[in-house]
C-alpha positions as CSV (number, residue, x, y, z in Angstrom):
1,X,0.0,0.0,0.0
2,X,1.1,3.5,-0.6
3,X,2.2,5.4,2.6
4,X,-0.5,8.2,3.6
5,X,0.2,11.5,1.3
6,X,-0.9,15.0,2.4
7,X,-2.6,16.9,-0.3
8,X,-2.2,20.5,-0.5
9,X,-4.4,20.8,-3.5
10,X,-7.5,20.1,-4.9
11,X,-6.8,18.2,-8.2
12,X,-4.3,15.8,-7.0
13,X,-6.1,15.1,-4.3
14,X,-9.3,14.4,-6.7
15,X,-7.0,12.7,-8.8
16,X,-6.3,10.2,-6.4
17,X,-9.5,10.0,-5.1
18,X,-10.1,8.8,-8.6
19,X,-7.4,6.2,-8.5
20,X,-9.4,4.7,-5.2
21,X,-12.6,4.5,-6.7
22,X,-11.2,2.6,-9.5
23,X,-9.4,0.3,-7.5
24,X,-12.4,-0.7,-5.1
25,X,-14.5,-0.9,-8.2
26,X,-12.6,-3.9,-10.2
27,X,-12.5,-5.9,-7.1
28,X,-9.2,-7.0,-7.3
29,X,-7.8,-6.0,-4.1
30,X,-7.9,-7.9,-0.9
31,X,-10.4,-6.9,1.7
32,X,-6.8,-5.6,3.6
33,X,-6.1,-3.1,1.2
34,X,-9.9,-2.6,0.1
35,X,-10.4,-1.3,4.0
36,X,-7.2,1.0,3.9
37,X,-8.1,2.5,0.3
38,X,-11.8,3.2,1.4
39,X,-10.3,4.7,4.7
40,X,-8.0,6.5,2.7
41,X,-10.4,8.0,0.5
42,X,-12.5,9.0,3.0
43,X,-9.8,10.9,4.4
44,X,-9.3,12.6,0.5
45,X,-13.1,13.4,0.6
46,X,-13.2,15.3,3.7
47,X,-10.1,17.3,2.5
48,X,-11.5,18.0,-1.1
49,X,-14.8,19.1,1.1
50,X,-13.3,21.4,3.0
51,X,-11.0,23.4,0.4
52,X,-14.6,23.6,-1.7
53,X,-16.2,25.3,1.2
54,X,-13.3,27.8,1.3
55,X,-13.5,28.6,-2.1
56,X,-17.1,28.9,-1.4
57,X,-16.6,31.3,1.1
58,X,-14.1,33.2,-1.3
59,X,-16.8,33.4,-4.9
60,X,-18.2,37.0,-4.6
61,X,-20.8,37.6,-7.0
62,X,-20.7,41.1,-8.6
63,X,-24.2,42.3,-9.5
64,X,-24.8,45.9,-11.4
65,X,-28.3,47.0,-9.7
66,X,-29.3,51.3,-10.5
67,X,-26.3,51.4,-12.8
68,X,-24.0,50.3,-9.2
69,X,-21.6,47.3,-9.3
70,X,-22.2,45.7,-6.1
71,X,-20.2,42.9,-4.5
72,X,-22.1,40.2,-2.4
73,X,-20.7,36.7,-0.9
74,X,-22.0,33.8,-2.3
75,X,-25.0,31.6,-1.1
76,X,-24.9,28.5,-2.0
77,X,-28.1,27.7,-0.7
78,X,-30.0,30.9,-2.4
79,X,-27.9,31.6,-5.6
């Protein structure tokens, strides 16, 4: 198994993620490695979570309202 890697950004992390699911899916690991892949992209999942909610919190939307430009944050659950 490949020794635990800290991602510091997005796409490789993703990118591995990617590798996991491929591995679990052809079914040709042992229920060893299975385990430590799953756990291991669990682990990727909450990472890639968390740098999406702080771009989140980054994403201004720009709106022009009375001829104005005005900057708001972004609401994922309204806009």
């Amino acid at each position: 198994m490949t020794a635990k890697k800290k991602y510091t950004d997005y796409e490789s992390a993703l990118e591995r993620l990617e590798t996991i699911t491929d591995d679990l899916e052809n079914g040709e690991k042992s229920l060893e490695d299975s385990i430590t892949l799953y756990t291991e992209g669990l682990e990727i999942a909450k990472f890639c979570n968390g740098k999406l909610e702080e771009a989140e919190k980054k994403v201004k939307i720009i709106t022009e309202e009375n001829g104005e430009l005005l900057e708001t944050n972004f609401d994922s659950e309204g806009n």
